[in-house]
N, CA, C and O atoms as CSV, one atom per row, in Angstrom:
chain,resi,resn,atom,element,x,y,z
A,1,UNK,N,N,0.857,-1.176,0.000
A,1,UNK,CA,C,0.000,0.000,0.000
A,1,UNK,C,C,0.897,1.232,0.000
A,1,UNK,O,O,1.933,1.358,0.654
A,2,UNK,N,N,0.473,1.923,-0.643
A,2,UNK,CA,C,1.244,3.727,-0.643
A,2,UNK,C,C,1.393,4.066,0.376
A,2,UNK,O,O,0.609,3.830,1.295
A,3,UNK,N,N,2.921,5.000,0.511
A,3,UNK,CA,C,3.008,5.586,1.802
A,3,UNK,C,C,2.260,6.733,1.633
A,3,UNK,O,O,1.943,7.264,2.698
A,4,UNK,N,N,1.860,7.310,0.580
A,4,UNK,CA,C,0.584,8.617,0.885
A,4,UNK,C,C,-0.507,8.029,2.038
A,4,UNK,O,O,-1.008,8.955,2.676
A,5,UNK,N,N,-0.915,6.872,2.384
A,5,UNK,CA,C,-2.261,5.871,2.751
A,5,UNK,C,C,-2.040,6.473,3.993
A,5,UNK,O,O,-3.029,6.505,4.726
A,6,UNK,N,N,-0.452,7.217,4.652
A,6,UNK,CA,C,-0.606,7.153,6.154
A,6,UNK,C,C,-1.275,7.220,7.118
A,6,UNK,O,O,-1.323,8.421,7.384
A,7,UNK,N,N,-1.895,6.624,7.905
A,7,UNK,CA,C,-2.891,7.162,9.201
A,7,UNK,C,C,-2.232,7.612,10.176
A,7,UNK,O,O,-2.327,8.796,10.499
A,8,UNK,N,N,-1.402,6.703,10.855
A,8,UNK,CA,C,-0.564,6.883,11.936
A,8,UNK,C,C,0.889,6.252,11.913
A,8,UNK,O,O,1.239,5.228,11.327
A,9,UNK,N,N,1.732,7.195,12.770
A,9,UNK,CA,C,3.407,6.473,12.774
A,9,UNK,C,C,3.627,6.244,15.324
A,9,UNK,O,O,3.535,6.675,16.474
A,10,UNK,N,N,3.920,5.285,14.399
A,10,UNK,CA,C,4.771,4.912,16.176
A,10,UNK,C,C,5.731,4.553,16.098
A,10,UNK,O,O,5.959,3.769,15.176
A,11,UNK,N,N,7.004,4.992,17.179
A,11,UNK,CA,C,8.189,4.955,17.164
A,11,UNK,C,C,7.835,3.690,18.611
A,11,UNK,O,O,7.081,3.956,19.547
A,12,UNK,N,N,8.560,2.404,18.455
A,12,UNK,CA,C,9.086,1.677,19.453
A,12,UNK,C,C,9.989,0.479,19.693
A,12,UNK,O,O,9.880,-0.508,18.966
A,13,UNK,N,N,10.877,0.520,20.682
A,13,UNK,CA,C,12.200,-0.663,20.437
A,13,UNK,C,C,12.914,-0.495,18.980
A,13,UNK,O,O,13.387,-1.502,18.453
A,14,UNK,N,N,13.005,0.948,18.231
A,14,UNK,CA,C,13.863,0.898,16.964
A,14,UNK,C,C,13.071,0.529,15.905
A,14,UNK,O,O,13.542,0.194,14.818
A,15,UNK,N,N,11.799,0.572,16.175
A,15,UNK,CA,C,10.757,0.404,14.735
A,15,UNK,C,C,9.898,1.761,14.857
A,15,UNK,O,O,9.275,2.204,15.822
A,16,UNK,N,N,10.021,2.125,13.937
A,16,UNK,CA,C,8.803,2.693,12.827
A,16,UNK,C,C,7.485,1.757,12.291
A,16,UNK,O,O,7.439,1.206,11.192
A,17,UNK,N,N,6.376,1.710,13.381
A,17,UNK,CA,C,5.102,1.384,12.745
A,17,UNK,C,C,3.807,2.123,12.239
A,17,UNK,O,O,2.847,2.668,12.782
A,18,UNK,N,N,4.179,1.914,11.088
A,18,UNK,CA,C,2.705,2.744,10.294
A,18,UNK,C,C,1.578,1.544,9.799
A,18,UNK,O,O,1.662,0.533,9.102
A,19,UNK,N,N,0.710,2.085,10.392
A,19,UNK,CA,C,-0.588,1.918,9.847
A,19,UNK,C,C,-1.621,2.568,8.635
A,19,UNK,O,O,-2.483,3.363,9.012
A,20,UNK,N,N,-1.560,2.349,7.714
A,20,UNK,CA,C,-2.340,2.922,6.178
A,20,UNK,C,C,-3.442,1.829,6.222
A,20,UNK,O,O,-3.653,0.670,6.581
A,21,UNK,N,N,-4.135,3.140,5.514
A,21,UNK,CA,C,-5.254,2.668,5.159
A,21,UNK,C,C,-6.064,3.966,4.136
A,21,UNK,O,O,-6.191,5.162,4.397
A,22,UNK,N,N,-6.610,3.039,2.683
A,22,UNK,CA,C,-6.937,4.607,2.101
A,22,UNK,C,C,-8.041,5.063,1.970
A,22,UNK,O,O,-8.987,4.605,2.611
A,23,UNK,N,N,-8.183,6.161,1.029
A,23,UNK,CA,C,-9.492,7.180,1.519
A,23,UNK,C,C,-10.280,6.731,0.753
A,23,UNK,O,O,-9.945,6.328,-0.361
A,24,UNK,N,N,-11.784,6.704,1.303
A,24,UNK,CA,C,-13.161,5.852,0.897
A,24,UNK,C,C,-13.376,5.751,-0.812
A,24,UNK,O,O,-13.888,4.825,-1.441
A,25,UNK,N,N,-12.708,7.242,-1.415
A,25,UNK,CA,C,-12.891,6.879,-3.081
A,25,UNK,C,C,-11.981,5.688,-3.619
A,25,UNK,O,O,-12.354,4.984,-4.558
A,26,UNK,N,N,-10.972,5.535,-3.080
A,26,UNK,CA,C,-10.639,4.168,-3.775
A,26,UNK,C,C,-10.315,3.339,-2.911
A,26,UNK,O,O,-9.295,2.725,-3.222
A,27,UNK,N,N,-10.807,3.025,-1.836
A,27,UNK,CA,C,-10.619,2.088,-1.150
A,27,UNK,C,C,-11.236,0.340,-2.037
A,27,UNK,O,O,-10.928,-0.850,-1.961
A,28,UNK,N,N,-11.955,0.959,-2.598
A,28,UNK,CA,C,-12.885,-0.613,-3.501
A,28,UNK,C,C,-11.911,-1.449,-4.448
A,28,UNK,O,O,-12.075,-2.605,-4.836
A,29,UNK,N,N,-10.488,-0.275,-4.823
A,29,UNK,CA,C,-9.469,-1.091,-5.460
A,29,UNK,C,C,-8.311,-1.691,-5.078
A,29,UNK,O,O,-7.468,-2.070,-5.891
A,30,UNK,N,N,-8.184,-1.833,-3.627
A,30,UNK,CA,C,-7.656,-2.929,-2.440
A,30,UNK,C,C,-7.817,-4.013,-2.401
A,30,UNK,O,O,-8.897,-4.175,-1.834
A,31,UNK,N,N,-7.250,-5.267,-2.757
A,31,UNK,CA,C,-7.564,-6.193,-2.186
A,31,UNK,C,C,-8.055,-6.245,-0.530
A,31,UNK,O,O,-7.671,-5.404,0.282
A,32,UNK,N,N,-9.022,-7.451,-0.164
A,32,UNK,CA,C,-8.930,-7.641,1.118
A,32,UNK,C,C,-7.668,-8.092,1.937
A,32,UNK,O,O,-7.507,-7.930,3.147
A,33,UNK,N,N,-7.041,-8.523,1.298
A,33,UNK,CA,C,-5.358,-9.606,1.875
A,33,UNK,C,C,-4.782,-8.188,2.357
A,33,UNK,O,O,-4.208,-7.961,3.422
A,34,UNK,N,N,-5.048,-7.356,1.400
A,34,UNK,CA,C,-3.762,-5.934,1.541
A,34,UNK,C,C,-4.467,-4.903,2.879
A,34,UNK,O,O,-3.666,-4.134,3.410
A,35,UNK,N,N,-5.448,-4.898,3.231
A,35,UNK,CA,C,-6.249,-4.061,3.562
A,35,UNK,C,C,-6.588,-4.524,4.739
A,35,UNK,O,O,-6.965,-3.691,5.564
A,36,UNK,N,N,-6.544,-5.974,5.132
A,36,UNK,CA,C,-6.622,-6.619,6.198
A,36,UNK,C,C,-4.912,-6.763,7.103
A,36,UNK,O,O,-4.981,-6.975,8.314
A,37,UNK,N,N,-3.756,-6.663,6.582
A,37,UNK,CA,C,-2.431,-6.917,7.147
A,37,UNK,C,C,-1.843,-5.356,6.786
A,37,UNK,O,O,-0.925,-5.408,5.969
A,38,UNK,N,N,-2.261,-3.705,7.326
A,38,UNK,CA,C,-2.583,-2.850,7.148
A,38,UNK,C,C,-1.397,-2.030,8.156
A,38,UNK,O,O,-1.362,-0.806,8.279
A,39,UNK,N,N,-0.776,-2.665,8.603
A,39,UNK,CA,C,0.158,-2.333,9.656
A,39,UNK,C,C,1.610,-3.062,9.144
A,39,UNK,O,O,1.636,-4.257,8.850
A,40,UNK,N,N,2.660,-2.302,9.084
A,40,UNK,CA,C,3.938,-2.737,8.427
A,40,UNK,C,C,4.878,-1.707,9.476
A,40,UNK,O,O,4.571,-0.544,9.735
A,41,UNK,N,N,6.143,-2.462,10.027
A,41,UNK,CA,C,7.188,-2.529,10.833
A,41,UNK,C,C,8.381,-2.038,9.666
A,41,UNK,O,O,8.521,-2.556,8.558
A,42,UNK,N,N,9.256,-0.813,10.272
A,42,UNK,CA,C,10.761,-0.750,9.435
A,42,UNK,C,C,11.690,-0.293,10.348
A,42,UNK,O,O,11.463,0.607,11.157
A,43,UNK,N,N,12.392,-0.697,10.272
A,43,UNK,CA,C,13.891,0.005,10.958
A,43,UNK,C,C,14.255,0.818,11.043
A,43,UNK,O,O,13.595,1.733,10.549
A,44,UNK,N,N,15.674,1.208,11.768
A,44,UNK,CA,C,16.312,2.622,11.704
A,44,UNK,C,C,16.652,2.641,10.015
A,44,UNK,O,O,16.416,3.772,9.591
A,45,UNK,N,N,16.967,2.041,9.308
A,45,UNK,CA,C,17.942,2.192,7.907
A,45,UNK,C,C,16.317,2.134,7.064
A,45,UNK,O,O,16.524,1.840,5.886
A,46,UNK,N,N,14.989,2.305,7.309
A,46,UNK,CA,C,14.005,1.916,6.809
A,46,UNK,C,C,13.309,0.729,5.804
A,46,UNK,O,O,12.371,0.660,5.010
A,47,UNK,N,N,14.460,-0.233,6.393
A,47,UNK,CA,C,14.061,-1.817,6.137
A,47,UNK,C,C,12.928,-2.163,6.552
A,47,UNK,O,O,12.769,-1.841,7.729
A,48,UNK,N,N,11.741,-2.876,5.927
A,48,UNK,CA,C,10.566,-3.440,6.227
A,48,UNK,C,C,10.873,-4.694,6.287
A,48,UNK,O,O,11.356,-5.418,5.416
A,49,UNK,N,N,10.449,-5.012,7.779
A,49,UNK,CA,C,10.810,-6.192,8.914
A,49,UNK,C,C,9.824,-6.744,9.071
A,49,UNK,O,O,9.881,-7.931,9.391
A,50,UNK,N,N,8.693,-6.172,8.927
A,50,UNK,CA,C,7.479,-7.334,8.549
A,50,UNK,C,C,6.289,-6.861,8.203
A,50,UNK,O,O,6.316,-5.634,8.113
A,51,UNK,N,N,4.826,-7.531,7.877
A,51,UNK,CA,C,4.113,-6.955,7.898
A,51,UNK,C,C,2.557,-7.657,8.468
A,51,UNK,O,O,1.891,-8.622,8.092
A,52,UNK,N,N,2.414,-6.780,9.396
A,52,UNK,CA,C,1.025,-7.721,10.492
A,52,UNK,C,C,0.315,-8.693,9.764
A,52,UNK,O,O,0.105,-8.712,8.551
A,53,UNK,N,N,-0.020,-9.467,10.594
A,53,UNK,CA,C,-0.401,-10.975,10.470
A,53,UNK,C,C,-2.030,-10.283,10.525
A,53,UNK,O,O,-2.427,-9.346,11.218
A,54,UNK,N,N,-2.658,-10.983,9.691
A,54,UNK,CA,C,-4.325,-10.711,9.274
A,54,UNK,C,C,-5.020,-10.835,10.883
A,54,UNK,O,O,-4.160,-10.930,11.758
A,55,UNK,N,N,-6.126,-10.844,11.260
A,55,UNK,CA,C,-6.696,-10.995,12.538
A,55,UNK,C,C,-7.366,-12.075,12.090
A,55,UNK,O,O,-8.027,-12.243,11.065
A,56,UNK,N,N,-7.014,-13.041,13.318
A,56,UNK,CA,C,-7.493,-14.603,12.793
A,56,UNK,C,C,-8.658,-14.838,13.317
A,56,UNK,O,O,-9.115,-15.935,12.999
A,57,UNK,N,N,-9.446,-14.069,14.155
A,57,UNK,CA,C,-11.106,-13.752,14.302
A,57,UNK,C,C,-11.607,-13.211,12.550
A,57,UNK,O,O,-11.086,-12.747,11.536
A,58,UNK,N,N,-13.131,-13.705,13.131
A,58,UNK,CA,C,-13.545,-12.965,11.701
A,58,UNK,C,C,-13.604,-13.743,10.555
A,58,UNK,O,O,-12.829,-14.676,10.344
A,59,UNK,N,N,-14.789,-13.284,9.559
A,59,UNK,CA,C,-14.808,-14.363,8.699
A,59,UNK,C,C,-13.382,-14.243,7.629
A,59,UNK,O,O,-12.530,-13.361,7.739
A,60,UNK,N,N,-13.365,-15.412,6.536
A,60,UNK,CA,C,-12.273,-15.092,6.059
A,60,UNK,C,C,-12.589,-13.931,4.572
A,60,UNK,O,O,-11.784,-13.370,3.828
A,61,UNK,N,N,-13.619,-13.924,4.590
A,61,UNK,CA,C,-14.161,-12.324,3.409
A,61,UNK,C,C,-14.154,-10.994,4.284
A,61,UNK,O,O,-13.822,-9.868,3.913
A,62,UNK,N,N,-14.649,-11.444,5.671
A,62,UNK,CA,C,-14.514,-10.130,6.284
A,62,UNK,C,C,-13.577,-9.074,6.487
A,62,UNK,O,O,-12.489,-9.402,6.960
A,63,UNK,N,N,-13.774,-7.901,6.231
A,63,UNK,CA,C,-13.036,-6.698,6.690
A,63,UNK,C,C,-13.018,-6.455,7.750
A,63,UNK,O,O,-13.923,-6.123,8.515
A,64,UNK,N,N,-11.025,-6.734,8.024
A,64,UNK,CA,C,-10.821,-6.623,9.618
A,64,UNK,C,C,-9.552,-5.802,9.703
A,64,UNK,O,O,-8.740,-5.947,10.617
A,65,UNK,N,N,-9.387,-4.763,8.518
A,65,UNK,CA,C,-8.397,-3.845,8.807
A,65,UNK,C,C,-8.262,-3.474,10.511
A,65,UNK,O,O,-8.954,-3.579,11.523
A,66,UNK,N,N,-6.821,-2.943,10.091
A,66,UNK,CA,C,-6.621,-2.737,11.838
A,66,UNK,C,C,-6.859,-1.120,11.501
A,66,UNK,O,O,-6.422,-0.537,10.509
A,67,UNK,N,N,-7.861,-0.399,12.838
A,67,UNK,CA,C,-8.225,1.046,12.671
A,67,UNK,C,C,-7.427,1.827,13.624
A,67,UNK,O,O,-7.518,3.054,13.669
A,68,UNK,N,N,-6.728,1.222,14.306
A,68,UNK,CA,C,-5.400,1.966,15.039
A,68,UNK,C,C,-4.645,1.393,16.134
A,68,UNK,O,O,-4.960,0.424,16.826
A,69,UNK,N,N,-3.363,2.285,16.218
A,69,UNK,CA,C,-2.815,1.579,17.165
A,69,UNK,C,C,-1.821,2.505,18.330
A,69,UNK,O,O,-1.409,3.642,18.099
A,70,UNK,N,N,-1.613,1.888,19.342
A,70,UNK,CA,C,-0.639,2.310,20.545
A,70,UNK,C,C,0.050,1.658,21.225
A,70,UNK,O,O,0.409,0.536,20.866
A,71,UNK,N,N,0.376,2.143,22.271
A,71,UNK,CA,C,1.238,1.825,22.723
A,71,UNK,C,C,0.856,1.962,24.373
A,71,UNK,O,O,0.473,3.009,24.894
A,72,UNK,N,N,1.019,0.862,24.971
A,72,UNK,CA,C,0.512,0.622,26.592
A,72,UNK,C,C,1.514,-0.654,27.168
A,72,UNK,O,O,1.543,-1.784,26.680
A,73,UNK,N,N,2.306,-0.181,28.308
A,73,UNK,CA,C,3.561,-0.826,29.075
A,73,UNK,C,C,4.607,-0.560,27.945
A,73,UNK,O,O,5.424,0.058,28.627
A,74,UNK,N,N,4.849,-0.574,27.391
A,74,UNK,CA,C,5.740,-0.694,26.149
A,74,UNK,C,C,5.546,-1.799,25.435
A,74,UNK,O,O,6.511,-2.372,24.930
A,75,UNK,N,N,4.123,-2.318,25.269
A,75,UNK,CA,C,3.734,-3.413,24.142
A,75,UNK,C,C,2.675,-2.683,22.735
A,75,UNK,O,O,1.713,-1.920,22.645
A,76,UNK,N,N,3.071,-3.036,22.323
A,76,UNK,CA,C,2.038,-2.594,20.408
A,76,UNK,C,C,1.227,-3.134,20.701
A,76,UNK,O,O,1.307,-4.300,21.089
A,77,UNK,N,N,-0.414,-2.120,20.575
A,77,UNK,CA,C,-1.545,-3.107,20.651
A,77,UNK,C,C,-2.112,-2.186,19.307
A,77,UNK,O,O,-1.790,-1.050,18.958
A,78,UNK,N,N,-3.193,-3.256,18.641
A,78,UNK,CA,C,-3.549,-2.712,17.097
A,78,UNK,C,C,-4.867,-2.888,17.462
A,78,UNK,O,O,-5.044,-3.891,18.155
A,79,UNK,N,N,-5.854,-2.228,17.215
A,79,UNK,CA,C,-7.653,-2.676,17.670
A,79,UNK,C,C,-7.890,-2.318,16.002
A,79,UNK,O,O,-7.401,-1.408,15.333
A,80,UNK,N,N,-9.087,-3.693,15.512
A,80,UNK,CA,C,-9.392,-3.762,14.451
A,80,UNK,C,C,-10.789,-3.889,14.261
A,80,UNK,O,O,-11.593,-4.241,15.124
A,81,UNK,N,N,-11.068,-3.548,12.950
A,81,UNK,CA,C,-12.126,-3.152,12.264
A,81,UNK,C,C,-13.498,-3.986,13.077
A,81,UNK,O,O,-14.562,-3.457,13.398
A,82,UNK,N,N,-13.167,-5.175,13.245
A,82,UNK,CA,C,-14.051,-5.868,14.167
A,82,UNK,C,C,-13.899,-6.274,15.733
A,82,UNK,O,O,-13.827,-7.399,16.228
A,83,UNK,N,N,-13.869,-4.884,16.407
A,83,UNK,CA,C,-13.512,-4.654,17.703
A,83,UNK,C,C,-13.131,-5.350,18.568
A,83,UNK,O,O,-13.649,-5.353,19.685
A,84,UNK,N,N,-11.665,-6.440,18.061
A,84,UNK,CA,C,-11.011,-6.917,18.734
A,84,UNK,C,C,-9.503,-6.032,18.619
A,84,UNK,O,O,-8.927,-5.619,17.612
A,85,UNK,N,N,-9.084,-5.914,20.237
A,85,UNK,CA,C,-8.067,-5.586,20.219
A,85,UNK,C,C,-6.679,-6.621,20.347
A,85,UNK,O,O,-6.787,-7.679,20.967
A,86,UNK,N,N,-5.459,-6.245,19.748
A,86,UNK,CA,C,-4.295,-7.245,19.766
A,86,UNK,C,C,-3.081,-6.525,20.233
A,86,UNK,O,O,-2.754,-5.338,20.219
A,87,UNK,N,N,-2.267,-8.101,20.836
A,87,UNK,CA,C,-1.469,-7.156,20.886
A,87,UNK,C,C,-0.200,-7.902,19.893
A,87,UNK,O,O,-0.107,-9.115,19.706
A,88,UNK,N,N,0.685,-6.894,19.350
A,88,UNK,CA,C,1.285,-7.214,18.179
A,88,UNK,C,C,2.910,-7.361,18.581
A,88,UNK,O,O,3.545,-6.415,19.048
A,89,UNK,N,N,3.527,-8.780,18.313
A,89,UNK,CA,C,5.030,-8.931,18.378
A,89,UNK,C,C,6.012,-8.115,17.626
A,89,UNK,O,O,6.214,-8.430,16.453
A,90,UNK,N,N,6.634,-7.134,18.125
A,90,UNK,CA,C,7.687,-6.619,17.474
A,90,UNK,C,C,8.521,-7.145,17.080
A,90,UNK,O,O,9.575,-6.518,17.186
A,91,UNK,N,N,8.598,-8.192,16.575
A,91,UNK,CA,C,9.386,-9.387,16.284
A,91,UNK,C,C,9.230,-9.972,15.116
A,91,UNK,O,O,10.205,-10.338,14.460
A,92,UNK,N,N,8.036,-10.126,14.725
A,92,UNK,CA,C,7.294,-10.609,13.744
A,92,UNK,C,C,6.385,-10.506,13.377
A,92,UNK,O,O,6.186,-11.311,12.467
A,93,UNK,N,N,5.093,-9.514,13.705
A,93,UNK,CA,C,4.116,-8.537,13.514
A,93,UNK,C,C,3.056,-10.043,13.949
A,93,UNK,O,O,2.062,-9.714,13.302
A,94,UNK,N,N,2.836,-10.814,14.316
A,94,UNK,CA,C,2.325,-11.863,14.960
A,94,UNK,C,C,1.112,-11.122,15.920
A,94,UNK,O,O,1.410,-10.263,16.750
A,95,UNK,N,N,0.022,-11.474,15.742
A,95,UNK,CA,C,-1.355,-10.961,16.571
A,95,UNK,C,C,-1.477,-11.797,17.589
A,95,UNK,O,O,-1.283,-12.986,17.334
A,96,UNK,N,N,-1.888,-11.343,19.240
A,96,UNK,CA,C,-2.878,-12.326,19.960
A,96,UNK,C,C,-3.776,-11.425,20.478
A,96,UNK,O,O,-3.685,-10.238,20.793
A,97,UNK,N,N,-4.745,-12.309,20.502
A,97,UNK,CA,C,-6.162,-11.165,20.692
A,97,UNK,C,C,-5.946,-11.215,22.641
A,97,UNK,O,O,-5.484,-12.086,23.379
A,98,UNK,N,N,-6.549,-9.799,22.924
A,98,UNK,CA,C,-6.390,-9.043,24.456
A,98,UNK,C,C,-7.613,-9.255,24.633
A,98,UNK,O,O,-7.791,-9.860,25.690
A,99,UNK,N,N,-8.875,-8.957,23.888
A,99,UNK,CA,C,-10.471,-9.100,24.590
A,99,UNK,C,C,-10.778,-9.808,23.774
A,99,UNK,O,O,-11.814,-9.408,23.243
A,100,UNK,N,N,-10.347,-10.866,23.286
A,100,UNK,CA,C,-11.271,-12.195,22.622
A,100,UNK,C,C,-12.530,-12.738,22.854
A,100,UNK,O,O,-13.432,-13.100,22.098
A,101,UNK,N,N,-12.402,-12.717,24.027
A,101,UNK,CA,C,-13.798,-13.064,24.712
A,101,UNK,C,C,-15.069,-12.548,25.127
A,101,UNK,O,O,-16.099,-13.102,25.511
A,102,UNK,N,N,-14.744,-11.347,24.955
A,102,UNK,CA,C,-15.594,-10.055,24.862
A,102,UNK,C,C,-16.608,-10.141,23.587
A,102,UNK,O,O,-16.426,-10.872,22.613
A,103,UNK,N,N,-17.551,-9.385,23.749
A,103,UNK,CA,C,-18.685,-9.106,22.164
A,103,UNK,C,C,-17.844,-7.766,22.001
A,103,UNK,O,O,-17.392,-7.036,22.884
A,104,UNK,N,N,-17.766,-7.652,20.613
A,104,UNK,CA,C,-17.627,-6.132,20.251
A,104,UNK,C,C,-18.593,-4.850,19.872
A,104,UNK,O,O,-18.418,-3.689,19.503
A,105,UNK,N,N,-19.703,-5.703,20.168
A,105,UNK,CA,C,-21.133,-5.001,20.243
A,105,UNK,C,C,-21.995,-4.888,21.688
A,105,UNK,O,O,-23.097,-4.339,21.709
């Protein structure tokens, strides 16, 4: 996805994580694969080190872009389109869901 797409940047442990996502007129020419793993990790030298693992809740057509993210203790958490929040390995952009068990409604 374009770095114009930016939503948000977080600086943590030596990564740069941005989250994109684009604006409603062409959002329809996204794949879901691209639009769902919406969060991408780079380095100091701006090497891309990975890029988030899809949210494994959710159907597999469903739209589960991640709609933002922070930072709490010093762990990456990403909350997505279907109001589960995760929290994300700086390591390998690897998801585990924090309120799984929760309704998001």
């Amino acid at each position: 996805m374009d770095n114009n797409y930016i939503k948000e940047v977080i600086e943590i442990e030596g990564l740069r994580i941005l989250r994109k996502y684009p604006p409603d007129d062409i959002l329809m020419n996204f794949s879901q694969t691209k639009l769902n793993r919406n969060i991408e990790a780079y380095n100091r030298e701006n090497k891309l080190i990975w890029v988030i693992q899809e949210a494994p809740q959710g159907g597999k057509d469903q739209d589960k872009a991640y709609m933002n993210i922070w930072v709490k203790e010093n762990r990456l958490i990403a909350g997505n389109f279907i109001g589960i929040d995760y929290l994300v390995n700086l390591t390998t952009g690897a998801v585990t869901p924090i309120n799984k068990d929760t309704r998001p409604w």
